[in-house]
C-alpha positions, -999 to +999 in steps of 0.1 A: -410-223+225-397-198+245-362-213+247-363-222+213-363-186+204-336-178+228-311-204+219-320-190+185-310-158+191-279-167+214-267-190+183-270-158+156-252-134+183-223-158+183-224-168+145-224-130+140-198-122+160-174-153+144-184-139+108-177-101+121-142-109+136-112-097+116-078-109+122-048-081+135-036-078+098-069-074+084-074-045+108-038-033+099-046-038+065-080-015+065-059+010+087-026+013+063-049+014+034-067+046+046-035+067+061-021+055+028-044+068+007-042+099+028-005+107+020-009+089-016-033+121-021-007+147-002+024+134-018+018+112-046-009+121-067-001+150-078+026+134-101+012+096-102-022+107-109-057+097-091-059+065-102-019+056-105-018+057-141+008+084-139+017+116-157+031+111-197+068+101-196+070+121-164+058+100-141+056+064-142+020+047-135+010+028-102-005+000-125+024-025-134+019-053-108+052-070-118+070-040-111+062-032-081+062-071-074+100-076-087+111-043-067+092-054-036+125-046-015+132-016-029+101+005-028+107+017+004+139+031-006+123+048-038+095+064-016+119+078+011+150+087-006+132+094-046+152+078-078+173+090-103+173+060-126+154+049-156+121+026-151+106+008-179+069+004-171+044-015-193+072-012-225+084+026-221+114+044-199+108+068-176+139+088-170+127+119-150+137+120-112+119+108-086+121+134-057+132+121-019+103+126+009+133+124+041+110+134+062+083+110+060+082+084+094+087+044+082+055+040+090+040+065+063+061+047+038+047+011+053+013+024+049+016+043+016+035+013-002+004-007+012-018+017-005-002+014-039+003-023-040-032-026-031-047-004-052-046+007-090-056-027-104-025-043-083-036-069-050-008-076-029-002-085+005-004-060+034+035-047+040+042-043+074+058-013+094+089-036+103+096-046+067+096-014+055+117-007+087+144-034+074+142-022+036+150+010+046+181+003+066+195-018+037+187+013+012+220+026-014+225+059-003 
């Protein structure tokens, strides 16, 4: 009986552990998603509202999946150096200017792009540092 009980407990210590494992990107993933949120909150919100769904025709909402999807390659680009082109979002233009954060590090645009196309209705996949890294060195300036 005795051993019975301790195989028991030695087989749900290693089914728990299997179950509890995470792969690198998921723990990548969890970690971009909260330092993105953080500087979502510090730099982005103010104008894309709490819940992405933007300010008027100011500021375009977070929301449109197949925006952000179609423009995968350039968000880095928007993020870091700002726009000053039209958008048409879910059937209507937004014209106003997009302002430039310079001085945020690729991986605070990695992490905050992660943030955003995870979030806000949208589900994508987890956009590594070293993506972001390549967008941004073929960015229009």
């Amino acid at each position: 009986m005795r051993k019975y009980i301790i195989t028991s407990i030695f087989v749900s210590s290693v089914i728990a552990v299997i179950v509890s494992c995470q792969s690198q990107e998921e723990i990548d993933l969890q970690n971009y998603m909260s330092n993105g949120k953080d500087i979502y909150q510090a730099k982005c919100q103010n104008c894309h509202g709490e819940n992405g769904e933007g300010l008027g025709l100011l500021a375009p909402p977070l929301t449109d999946s197949v925006f952000l999807k179609s423009n995968k390659a350039r968000l880095a680009c928007i993020v870091k150096n700002g726009a000053n082109e039209t958008f048409v979002i879910h059937g209507k233009e937004y014209k106003e200017k997009m302002p430039a954060f310079p001085e945020m590090a690729d991986i605070d645009v990695a992490q905050v792009i992660t943030y955003v196309t995870n979030s806000f209705g949208n589900k994508q996949a987890f956009v590594p540092y070293s993506e972001v890294s390549k967008d941004l060195e073929n960015c229009k300036k």
